[in-house]
mmCIF file as gemmi writes it, N, C-alpha and C atoms, coordinates in Angstrom:
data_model
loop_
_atom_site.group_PDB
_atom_site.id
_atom_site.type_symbol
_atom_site.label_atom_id
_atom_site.label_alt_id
_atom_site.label_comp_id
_atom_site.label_asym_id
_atom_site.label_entity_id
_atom_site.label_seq_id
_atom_site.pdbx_PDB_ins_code
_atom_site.Cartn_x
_atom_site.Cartn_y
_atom_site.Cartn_z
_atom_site.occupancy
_atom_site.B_iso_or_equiv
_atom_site.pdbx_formal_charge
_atom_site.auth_seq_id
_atom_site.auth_asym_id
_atom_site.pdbx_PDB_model_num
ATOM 1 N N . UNK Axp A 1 ? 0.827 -1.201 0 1 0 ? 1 A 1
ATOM 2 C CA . UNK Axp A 1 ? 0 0 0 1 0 ? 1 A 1
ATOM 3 C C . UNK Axp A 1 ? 0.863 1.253 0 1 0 ? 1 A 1
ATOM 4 N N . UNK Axp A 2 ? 2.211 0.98 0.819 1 0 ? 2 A 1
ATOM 5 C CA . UNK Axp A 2 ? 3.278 2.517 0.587 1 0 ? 2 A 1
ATOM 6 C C . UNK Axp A 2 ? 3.58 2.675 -0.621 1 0 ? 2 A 1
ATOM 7 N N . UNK Axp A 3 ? 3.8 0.969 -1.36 1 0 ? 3 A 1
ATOM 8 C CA . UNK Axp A 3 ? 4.743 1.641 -2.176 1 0 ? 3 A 1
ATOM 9 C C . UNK Axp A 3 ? 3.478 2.127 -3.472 1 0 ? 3 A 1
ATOM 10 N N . UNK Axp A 4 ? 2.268 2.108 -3.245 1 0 ? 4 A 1
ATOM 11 C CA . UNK Axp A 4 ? 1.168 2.752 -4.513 1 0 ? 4 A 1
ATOM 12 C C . UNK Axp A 4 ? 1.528 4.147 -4.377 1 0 ? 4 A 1
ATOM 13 N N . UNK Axp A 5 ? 1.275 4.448 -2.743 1 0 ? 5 A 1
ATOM 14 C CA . UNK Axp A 5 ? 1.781 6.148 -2.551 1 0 ? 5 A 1
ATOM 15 C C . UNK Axp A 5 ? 2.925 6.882 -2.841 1 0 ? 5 A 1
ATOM 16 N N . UNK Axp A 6 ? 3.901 6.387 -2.811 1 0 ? 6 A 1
ATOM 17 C CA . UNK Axp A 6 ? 5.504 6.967 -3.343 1 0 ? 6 A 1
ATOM 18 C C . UNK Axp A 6 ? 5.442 6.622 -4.761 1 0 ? 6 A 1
ATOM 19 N N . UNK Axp A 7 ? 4.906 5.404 -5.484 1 0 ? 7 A 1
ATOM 20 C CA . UNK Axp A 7 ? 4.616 6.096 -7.029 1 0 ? 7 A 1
ATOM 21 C C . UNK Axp A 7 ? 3.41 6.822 -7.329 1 0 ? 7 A 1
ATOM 22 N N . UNK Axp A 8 ? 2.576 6.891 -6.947 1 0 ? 8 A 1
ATOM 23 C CA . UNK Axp A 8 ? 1.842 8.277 -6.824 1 0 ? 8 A 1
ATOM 24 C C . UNK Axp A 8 ? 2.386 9.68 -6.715 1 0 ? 8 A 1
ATOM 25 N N . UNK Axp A 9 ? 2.743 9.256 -5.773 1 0 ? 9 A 1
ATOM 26 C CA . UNK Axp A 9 ? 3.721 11.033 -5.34 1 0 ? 9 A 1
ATOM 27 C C . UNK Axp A 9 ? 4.724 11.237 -6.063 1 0 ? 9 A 1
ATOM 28 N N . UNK Axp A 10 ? 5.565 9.842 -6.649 1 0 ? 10 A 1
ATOM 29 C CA . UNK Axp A 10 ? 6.58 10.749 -7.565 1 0 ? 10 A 1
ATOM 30 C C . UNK Axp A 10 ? 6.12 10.724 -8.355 1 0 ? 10 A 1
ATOM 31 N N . UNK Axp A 11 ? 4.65 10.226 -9.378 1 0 ? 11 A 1
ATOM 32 C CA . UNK Axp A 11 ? 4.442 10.835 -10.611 1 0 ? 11 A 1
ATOM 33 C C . UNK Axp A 11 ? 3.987 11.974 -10.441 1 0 ? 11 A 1
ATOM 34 N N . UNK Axp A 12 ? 3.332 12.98 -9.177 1 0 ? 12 A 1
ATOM 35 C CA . UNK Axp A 12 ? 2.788 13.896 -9.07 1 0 ? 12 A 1
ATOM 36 C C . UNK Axp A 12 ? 3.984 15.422 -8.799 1 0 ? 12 A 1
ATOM 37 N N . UNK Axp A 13 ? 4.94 14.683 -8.992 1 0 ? 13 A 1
ATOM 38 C CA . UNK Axp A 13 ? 6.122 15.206 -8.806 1 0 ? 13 A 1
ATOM 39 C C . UNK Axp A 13 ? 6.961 15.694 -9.833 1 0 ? 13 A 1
ATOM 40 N N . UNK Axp A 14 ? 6.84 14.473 -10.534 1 0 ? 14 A 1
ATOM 41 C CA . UNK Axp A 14 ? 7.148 14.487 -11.727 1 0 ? 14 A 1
ATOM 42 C C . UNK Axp A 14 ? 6.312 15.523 -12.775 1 0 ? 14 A 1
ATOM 43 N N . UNK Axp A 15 ? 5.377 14.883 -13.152 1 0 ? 15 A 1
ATOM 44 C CA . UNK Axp A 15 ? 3.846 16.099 -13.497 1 0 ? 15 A 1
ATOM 45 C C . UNK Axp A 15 ? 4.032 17.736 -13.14 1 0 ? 15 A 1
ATOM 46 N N . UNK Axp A 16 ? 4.245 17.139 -11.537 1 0 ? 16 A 1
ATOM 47 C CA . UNK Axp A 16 ? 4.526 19.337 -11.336 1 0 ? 16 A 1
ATOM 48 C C . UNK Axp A 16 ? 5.164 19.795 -11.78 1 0 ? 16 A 1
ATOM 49 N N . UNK Axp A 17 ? 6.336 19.651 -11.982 1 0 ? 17 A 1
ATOM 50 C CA . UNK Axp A 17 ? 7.638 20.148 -12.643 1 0 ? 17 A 1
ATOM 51 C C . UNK Axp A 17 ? 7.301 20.122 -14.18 1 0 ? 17 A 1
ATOM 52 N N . UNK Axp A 18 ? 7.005 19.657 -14.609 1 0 ? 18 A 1
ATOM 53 C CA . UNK Axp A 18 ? 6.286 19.519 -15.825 1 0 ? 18 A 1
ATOM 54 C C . UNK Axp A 18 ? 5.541 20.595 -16.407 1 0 ? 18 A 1
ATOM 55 N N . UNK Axp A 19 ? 4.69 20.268 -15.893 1 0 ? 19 A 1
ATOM 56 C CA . UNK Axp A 19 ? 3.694 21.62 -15.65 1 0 ? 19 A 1
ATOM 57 C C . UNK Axp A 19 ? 4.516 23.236 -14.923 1 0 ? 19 A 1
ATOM 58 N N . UNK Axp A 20 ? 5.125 23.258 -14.593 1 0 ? 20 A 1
ATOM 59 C CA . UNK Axp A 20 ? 5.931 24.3 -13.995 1 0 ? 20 A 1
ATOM 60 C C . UNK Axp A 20 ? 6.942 24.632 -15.382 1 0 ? 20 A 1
ATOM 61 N N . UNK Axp A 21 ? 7.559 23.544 -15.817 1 0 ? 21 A 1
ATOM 62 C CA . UNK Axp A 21 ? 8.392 24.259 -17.212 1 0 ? 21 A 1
ATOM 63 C C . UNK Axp A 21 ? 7.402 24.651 -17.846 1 0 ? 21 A 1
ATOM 64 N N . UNK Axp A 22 ? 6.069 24.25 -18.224 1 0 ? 22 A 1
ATOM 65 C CA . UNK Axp A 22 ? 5.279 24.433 -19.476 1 0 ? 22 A 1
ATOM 66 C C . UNK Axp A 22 ? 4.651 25.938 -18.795 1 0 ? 22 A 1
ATOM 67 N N . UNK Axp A 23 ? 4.441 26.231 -18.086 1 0 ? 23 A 1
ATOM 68 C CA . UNK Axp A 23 ? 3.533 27.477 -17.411 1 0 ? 23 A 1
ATOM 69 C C . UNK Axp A 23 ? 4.245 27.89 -16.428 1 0 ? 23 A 1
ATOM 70 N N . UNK Axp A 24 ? 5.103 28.839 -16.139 1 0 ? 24 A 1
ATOM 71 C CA . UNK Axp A 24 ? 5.713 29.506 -14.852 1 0 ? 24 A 1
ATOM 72 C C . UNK Axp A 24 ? 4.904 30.379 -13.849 1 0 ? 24 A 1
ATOM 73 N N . UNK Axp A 25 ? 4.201 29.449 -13.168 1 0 ? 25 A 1
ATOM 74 C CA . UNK Axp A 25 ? 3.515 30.646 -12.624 1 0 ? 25 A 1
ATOM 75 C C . UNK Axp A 25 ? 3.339 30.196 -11.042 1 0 ? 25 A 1
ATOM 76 N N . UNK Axp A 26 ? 2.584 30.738 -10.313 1 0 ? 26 A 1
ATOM 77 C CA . UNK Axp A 26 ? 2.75 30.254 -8.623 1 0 ? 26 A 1
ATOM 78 C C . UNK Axp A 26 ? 1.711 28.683 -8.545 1 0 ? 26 A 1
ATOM 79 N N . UNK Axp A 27 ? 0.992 28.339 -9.179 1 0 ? 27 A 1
ATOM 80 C CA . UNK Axp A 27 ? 0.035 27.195 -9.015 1 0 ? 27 A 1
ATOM 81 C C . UNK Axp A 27 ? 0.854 25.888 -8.982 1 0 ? 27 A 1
ATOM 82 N N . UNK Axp A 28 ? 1.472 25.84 -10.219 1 0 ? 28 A 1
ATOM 83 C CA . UNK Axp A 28 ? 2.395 24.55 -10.222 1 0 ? 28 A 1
ATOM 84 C C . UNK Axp A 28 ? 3.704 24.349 -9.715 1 0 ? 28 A 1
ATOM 85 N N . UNK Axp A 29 ? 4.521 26.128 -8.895 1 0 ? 29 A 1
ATOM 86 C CA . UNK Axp A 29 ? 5.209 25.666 -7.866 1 0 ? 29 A 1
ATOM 87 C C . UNK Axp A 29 ? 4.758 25.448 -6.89 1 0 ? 29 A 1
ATOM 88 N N . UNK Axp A 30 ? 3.312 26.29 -6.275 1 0 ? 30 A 1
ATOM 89 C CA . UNK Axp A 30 ? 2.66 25.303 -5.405 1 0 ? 30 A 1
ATOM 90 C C . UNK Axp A 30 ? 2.422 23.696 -5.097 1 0 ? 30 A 1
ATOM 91 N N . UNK Axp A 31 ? 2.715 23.518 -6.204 1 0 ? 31 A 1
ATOM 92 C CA . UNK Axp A 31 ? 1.817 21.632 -6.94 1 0 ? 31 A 1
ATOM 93 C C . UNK Axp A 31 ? 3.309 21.16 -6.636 1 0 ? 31 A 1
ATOM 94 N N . UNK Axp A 32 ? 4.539 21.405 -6.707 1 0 ? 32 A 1
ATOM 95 C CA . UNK Axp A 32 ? 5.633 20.982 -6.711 1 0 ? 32 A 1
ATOM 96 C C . UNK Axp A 32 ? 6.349 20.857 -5.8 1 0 ? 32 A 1
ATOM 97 N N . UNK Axp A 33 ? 6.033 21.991 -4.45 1 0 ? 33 A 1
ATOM 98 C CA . UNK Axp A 33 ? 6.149 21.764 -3.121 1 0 ? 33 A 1
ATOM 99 C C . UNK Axp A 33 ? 5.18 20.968 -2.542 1 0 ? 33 A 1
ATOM 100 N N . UNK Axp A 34 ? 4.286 20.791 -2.762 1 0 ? 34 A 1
ATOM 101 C CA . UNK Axp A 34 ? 3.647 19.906 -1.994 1 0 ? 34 A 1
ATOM 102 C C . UNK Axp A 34 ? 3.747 18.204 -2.617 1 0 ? 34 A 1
ATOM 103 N N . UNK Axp A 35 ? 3.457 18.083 -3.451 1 0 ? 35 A 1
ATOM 104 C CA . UNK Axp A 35 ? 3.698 16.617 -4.199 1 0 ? 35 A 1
ATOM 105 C C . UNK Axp A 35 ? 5.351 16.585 -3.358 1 0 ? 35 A 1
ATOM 106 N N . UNK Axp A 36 ? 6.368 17.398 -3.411 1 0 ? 36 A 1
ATOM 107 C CA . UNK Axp A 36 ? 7.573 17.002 -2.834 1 0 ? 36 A 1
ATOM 108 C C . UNK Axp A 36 ? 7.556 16.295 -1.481 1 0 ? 36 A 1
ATOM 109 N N . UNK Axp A 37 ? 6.695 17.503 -1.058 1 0 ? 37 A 1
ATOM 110 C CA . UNK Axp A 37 ? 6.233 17.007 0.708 1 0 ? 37 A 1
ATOM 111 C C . UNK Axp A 37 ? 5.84 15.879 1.028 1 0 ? 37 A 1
ATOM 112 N N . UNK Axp A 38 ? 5.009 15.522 0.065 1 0 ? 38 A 1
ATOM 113 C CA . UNK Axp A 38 ? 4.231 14.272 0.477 1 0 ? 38 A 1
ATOM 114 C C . UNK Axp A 38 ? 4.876 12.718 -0.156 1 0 ? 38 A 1
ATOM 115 N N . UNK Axp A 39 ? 5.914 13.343 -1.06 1 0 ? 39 A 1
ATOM 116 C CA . UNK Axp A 39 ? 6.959 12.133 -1.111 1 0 ? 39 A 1
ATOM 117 C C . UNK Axp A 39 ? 7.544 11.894 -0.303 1 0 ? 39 A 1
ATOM 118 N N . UNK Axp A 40 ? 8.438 12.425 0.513 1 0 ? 40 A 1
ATOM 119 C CA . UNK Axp A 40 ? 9.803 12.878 1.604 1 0 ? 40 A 1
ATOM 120 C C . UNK Axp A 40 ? 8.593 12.764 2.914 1 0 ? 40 A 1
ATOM 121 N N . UNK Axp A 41 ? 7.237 12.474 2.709 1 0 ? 41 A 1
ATOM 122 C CA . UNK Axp A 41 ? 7.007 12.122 4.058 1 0 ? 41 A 1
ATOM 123 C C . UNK Axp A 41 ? 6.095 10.608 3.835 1 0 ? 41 A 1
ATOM 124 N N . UNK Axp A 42 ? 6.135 10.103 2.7 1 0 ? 42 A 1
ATOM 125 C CA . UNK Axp A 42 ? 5.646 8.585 2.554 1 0 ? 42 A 1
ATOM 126 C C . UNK Axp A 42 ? 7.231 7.641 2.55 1 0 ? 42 A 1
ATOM 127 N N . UNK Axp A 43 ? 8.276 8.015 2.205 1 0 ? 43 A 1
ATOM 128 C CA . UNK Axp A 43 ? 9.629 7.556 2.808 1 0 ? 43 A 1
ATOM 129 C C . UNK Axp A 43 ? 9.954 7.69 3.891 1 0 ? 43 A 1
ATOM 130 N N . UNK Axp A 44 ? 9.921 8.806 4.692 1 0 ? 44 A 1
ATOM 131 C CA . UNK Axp A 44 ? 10.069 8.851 6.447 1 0 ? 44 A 1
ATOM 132 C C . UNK Axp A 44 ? 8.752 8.14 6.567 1 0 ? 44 A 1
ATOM 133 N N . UNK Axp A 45 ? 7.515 7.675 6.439 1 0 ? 45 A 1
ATOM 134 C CA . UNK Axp A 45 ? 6.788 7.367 7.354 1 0 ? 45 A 1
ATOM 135 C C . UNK Axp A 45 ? 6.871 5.43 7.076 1 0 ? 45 A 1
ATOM 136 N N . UNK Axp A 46 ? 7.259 5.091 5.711 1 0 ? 46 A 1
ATOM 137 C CA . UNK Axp A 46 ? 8.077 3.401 5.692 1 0 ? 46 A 1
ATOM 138 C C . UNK Axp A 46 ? 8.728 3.363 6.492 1 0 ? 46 A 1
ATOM 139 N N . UNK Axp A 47 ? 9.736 4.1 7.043 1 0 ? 47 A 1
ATOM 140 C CA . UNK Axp A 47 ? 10.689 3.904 8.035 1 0 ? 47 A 1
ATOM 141 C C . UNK Axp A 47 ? 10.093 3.526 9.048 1 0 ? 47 A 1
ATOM 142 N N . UNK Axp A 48 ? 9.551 4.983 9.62 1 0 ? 48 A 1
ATOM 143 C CA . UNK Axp A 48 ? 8.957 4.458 11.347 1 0 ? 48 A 1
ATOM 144 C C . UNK Axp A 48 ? 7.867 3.024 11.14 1 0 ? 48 A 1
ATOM 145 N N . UNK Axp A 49 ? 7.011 2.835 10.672 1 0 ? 49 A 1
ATOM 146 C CA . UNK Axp A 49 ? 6.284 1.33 10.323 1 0 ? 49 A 1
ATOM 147 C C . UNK Axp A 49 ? 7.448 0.279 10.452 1 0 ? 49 A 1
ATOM 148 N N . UNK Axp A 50 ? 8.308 0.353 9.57 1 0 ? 50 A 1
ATOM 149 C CA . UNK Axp A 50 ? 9.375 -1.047 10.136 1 0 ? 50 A 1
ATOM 150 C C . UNK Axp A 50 ? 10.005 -1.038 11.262 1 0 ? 50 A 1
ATOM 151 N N . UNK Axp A 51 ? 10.589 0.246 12.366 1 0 ? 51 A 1
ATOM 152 C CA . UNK Axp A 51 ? 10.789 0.24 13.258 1 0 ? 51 A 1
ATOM 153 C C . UNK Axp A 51 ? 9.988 -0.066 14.313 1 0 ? 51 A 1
ATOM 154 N N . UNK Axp A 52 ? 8.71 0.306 14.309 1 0 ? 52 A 1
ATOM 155 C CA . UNK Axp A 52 ? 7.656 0.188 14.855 1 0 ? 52 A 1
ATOM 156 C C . UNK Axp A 52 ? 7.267 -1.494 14.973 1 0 ? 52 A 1
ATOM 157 N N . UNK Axp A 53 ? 7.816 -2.02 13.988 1 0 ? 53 A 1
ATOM 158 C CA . UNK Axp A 53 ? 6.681 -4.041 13.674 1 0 ? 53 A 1
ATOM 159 C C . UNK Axp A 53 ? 7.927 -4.479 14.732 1 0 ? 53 A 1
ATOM 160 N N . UNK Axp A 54 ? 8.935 -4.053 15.455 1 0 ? 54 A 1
ATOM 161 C CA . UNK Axp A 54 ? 9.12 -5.156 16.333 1 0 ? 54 A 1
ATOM 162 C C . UNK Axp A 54 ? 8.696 -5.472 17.661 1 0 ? 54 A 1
ATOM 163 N N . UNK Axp A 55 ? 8.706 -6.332 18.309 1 0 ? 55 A 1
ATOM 164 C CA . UNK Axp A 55 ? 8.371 -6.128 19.859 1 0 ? 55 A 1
ATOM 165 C C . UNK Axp A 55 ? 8.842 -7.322 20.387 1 0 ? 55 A 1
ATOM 166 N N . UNK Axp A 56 ? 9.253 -6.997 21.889 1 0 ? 56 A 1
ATOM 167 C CA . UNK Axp A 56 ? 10.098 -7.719 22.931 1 0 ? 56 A 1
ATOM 168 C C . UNK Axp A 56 ? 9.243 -7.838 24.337 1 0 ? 56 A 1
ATOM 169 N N . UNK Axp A 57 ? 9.421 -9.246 24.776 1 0 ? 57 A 1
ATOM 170 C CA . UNK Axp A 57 ? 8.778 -9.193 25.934 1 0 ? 57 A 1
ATOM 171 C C . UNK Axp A 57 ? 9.466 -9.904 26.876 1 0 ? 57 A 1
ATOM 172 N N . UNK Axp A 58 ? 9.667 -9.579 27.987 1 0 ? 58 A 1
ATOM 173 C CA . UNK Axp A 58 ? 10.427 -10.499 28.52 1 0 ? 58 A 1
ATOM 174 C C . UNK Axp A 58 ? 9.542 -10.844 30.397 1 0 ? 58 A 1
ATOM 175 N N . UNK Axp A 59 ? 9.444 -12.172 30.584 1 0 ? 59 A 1
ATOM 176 C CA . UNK Axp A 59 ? 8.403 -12.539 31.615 1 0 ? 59 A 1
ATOM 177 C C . UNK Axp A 59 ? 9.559 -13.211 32.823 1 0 ? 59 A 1
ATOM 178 N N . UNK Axp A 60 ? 9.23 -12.805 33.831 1 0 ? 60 A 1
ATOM 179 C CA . UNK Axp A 60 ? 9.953 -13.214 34.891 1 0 ? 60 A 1
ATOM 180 C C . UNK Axp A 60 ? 9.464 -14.349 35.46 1 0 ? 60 A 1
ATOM 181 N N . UNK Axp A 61 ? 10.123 -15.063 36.108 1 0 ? 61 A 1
ATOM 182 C CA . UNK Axp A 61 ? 10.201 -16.873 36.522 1 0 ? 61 A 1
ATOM 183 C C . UNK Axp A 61 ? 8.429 -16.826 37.266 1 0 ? 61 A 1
ATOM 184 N N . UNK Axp A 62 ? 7.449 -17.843 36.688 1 0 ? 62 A 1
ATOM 185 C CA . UNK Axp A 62 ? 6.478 -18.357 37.254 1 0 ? 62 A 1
ATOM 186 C C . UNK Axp A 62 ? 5.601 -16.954 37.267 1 0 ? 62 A 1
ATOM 187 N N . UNK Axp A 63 ? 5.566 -16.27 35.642 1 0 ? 63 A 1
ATOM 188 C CA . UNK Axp A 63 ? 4.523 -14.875 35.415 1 0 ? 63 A 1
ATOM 189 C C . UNK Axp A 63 ? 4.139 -15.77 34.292 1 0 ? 63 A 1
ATOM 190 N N . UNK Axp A 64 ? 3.305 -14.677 34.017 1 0 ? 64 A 1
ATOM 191 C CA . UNK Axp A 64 ? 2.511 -14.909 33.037 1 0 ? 64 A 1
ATOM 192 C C . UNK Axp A 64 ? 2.706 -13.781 31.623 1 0 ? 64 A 1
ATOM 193 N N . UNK Axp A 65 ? 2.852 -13.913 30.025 1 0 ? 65 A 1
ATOM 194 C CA . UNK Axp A 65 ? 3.09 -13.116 28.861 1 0 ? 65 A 1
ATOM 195 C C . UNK Axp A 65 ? 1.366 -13.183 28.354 1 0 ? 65 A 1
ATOM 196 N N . UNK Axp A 66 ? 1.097 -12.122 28.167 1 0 ? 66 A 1
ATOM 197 C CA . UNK Axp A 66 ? -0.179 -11.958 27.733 1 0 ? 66 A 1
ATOM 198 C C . UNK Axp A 66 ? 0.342 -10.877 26.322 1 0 ? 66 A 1
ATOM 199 N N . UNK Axp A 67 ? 0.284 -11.418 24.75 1 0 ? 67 A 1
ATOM 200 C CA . UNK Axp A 67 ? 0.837 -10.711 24.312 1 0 ? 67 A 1
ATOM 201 C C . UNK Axp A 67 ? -0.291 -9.894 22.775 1 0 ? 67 A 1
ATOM 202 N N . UNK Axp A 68 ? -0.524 -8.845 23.382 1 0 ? 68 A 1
ATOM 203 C CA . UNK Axp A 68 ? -1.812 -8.239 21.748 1 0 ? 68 A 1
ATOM 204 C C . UNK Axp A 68 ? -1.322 -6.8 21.08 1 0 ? 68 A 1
ATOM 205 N N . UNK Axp A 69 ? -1.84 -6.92 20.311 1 0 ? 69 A 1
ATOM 206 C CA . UNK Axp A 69 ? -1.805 -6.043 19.283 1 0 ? 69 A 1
ATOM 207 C C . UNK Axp A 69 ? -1.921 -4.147 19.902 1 0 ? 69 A 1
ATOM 208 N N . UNK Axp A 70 ? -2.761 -4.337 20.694 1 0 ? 70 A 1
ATOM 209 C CA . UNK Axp A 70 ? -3.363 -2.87 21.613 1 0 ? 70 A 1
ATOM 210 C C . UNK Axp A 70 ? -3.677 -3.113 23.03 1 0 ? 70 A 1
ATOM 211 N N . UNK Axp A 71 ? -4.522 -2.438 23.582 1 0 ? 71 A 1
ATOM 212 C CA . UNK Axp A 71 ? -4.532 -2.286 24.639 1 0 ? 71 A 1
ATOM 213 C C . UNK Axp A 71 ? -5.324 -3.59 25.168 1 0 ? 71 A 1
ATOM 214 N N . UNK Axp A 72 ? -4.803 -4.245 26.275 1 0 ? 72 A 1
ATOM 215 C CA . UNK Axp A 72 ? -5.503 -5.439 26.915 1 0 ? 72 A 1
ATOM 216 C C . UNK Axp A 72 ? -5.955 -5.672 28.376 1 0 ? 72 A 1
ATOM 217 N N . UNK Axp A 73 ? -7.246 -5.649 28.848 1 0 ? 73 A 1
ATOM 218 C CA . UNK Axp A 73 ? -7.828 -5.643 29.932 1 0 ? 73 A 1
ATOM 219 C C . UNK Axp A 73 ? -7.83 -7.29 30.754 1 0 ? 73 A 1
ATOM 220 N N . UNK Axp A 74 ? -7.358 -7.192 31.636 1 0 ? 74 A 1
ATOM 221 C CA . UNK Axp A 74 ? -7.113 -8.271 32.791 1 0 ? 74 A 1
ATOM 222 C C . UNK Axp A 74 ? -8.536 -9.032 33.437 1 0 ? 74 A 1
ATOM 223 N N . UNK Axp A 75 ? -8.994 -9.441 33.109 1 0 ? 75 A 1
ATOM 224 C CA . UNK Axp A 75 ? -10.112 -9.917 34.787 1 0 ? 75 A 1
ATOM 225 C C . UNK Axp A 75 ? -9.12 -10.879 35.476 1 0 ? 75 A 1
ATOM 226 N N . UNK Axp A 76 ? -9.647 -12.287 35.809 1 0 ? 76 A 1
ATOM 227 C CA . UNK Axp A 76 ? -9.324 -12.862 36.941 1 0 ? 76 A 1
ATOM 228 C C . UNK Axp A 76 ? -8.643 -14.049 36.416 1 0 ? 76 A 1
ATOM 229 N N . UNK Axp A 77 ? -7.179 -13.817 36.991 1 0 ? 77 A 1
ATOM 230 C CA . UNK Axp A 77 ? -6.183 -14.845 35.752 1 0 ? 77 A 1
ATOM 231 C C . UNK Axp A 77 ? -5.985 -15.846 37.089 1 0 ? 77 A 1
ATOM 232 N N . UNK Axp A 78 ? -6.525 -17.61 36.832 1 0 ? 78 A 1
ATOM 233 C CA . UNK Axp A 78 ? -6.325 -18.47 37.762 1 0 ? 78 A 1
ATOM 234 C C . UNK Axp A 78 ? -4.809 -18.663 37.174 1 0 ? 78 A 1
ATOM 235 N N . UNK Axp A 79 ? -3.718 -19.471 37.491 1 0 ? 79 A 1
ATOM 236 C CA . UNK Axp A 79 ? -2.04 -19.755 37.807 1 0 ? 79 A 1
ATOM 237 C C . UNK Axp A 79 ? -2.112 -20.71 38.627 1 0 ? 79 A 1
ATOM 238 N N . UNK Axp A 80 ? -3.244 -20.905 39.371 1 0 ? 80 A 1
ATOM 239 C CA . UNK Axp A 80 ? -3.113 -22.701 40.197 1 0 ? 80 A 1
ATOM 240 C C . UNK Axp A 80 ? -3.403 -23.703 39.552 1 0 ? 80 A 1
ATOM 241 N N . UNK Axp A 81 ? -3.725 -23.694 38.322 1 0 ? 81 A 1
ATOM 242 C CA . UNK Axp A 81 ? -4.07 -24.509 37.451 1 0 ? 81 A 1
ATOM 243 C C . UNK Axp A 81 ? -3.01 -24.699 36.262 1 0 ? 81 A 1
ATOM 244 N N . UNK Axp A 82 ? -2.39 -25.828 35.508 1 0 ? 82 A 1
ATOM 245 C CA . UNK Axp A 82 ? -1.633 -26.628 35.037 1 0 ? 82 A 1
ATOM 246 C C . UNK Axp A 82 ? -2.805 -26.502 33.488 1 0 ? 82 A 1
ATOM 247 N N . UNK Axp A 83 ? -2.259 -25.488 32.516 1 0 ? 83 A 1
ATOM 248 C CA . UNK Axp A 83 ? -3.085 -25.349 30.864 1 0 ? 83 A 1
ATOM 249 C C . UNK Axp A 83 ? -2.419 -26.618 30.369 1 0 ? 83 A 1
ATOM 250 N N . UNK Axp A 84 ? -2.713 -27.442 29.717 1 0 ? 84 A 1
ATOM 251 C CA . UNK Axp A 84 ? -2.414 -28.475 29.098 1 0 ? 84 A 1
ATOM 252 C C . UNK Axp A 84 ? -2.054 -27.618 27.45 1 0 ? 84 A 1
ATOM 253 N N . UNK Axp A 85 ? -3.162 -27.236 26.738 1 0 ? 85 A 1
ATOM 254 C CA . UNK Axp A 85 ? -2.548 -26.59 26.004 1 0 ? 85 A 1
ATOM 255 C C . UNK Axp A 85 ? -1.73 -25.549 25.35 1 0 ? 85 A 1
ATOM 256 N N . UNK Axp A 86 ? -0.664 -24.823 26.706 1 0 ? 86 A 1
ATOM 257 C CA . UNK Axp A 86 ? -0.125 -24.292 26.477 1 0 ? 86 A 1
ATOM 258 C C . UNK Axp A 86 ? 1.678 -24.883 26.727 1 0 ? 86 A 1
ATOM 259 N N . UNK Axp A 87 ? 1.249 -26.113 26.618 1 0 ? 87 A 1
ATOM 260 C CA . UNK Axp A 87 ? 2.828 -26.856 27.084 1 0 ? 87 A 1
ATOM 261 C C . UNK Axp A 87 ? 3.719 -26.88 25.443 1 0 ? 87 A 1
């Protein structure tokens, strides 16, 4: 899905400048700063997403890892009991 947007944005990039040789006027350097912008911020924002997909957990002797996606609410966790399917 990023990479539809960064060729999007650089054909719109491409296009402005385009349009900016063919007509000199303030509209399509407008069109040319911004299509820029929004390239140079669909490359910084791939970045943080891959930095972002890792995660570490680390559980201390006889705890429990409860591990989700967002935020996760607790009720009443039994631990005297032996899960068979979690061996």
């Amino acid at each position: 899905m990023l990479s539809i947007i960064k060729l999007l944005s650089a054909i719109s990039f491409i296009g402005s400048v385009v349009w900016f040789i063919a007509q000199r006027d303030y509209e399509p350097a407008i069109a040319i700063v911004t299509s820029l912008s929004a390239f140079i911020a669909a490359w910084f924002g791939d970045k943080k997403l891959k930095q972002k997909a890792t995660q570490n957990q680390n559980i201390g002797k006889n705890g429990i890892g409860i591990q989700a996606g967002g935020d996760v609410s607790l009720g009443n966790i039994c631990t005297n009991r032996k899960a068979k399917d979690a061996e």
